[in-house]
C-alpha positions in Angstrom: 0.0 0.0 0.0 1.3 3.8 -0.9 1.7 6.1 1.8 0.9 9.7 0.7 2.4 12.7 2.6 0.9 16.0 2.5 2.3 19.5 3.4 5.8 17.4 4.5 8.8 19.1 6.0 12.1 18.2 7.5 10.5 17.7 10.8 6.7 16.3 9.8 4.1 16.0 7.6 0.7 17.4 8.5 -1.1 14.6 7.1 -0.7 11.0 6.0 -2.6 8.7 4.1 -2.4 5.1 4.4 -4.5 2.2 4.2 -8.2 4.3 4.1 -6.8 6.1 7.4 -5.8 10.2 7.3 -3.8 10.6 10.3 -3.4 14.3 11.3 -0.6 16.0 13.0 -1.1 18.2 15.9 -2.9 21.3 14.8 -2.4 24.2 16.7 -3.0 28.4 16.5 -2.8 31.2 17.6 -5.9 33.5 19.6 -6.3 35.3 22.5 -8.1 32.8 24.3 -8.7 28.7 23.9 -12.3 29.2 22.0 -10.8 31.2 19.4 -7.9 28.8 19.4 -10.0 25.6 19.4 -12.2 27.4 16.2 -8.9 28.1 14.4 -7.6 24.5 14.8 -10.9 22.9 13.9 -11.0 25.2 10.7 -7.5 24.0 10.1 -8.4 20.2 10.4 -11.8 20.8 8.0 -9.1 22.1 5.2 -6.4 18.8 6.0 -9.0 16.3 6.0 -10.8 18.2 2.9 -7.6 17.8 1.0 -7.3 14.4 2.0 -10.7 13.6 0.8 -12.9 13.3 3.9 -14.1 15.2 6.6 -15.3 15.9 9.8 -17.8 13.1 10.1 -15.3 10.4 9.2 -13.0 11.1 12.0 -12.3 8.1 14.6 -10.2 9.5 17.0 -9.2 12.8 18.7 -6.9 13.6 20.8 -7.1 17.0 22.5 -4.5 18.3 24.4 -5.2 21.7 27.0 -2.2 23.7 28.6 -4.5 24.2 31.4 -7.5 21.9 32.3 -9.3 25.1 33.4 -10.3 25.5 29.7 -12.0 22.5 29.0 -15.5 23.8 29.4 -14.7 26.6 27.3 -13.0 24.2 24.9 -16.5 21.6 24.6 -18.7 24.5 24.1 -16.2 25.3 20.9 -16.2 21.1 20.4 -19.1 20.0 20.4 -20.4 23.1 18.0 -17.9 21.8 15.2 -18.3 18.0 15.9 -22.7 18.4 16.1 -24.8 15.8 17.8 -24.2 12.6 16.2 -21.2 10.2 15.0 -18.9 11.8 17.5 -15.6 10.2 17.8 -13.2 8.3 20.9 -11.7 11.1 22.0 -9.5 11.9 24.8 -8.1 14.7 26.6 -5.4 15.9 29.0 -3.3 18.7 30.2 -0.1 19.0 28.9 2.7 21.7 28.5 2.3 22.5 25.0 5.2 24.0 22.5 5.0 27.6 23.8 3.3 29.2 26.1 1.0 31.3 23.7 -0.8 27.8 22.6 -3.8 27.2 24.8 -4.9 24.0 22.9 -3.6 21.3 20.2 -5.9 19.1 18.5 -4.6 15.4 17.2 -7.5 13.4 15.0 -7.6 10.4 12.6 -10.4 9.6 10.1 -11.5 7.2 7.3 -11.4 8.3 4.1 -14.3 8.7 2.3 -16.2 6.4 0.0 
């Protein structure tokens, strides 16, 4: 089976494909607070998988990583908005210390391709 890299640098790609499966890198922004930041990165991972050939309703998995677990309300209202009411995915969610301080959330996800 191929393995097809999309927007690949010397460090990452931000997608791959492989077997039916579009695995996402970490998608992160910038926004002066985590709902704008959360609506950025969703927006971001709408245009990956779109490029890929799926979307949104396909994805399997999410990972969501916080820098402070004090956003998470904030952070579902934002969610669960983008994601709607049915066919949500696994998804987990923690706090970690993220790549710089200015990044309030990071978003991981991995969806089917479409039919």
């Amino acid at each position: 089976m191929s393995i097809q890299r999309l927007h690949s640098g010397p460090r990452m790609s931000q997608a791959v494909i492989h077997g039916g499966i579009v695995y996402l890198a970490g998608q992160v922004a910038l926004g002066p607070d985590v709902s704008e930041q959360t609506r950025a990165v969703l927006a971001q991972i709408d245009s990956l998988l779109a490029e890929a050939g799926t979307d949104r309703s396909r994805i399997l998995q999410a990972t969501i990583w916080l820098a402070d677990m004090a956003d998470f309300a904030a952070m579902n209202v934002v969610w669960e908005e983008w994601i709607g009411g049915g066919g949500a995915p696994t998804r987990a969610t923690g706090e970690v210390r993220l790549a710089t301080p200015d990044y309030k959330v990071e978003i991981i996800v991995t969806a089917a391709l479409g039919e």
